[in-house]
C-alpha positions in Angstrom: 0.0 0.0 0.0 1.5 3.4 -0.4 1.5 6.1 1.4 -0.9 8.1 0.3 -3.5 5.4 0.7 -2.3 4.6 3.6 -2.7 8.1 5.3 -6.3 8.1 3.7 -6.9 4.6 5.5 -5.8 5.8 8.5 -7.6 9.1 8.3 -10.8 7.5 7.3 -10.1 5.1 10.7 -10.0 8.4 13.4 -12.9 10.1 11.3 -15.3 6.5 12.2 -13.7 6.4 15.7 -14.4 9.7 16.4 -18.4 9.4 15.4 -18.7 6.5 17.3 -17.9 7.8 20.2 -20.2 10.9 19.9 -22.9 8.4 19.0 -22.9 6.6 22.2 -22.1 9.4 24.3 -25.0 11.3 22.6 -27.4 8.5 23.2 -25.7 7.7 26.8 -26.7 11.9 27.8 -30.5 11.6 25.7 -31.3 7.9 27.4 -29.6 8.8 30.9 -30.5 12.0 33.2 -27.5 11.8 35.3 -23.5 11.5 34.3 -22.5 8.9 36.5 -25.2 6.8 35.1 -24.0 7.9 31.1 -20.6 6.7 32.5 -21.6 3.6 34.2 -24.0 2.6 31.0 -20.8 3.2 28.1 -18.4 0.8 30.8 -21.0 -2.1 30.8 -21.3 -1.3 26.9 -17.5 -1.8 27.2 -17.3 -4.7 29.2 -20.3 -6.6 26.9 -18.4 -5.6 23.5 -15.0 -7.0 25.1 -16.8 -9.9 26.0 -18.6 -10.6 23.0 -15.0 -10.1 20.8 -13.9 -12.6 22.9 -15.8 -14.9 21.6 -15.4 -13.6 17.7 -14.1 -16.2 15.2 -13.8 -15.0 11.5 -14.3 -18.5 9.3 -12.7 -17.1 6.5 -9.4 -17.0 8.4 -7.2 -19.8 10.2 -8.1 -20.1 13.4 -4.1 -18.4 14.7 -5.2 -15.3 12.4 -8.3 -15.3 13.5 -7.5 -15.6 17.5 -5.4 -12.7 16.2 -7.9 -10.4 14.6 -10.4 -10.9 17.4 -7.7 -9.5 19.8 -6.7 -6.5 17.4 -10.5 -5.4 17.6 -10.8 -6.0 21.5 -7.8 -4.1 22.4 -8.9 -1.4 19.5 -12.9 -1.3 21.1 -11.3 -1.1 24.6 -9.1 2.0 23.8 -11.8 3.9 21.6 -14.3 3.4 24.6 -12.2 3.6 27.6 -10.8 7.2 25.8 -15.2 8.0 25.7 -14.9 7.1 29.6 -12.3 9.8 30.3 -13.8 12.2 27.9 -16.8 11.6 29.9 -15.2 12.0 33.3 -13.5 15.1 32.7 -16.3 16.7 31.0 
């Protein structure tokens, strides 16, 4: 890949991240009066996501590659939504 697409990948990447994470917290503050109650609701959808990855296969992949994947998107879910938590906090 060269550069160029690569930067585009990547830039595409933060541009999703970042509206997910004003998605949930925007339903999180509509759904939920209080903010410890936004911020307890995004860690269970944290801890339910992580579970769920952990139990992710991806057929079309060897099961190494896709033990591998699954763990890429965990540890990628974890930091896009524990970053929401401390957004959240500090807000």
């Amino acid at each position: 890949m060269d550069r160029e697409k690569y930067l585009e990948l990547s830039a595409r990447i933060v541009a999703v991240e970042y509206l997910v994470k004003r998605t949930i917290w925007t339903l999180a503050s509509t759904q939920i009066a209080d903010k410890t109650g936004q911020i307890d609701a995004v860690d269970v959808l944290r801890q339910d996501a992580i579970s769920s990855l952990r139990r992710a296969t991806f057929p079309s992949l060897d099961p190494a590659a896709s033990d591998h994947v699954a763990a890429l998107a965990e540890e990628s879910l974890d930091r896009i939504l524990t970053e929401l938590l401390a957004e959240m906090e500090a807000e």
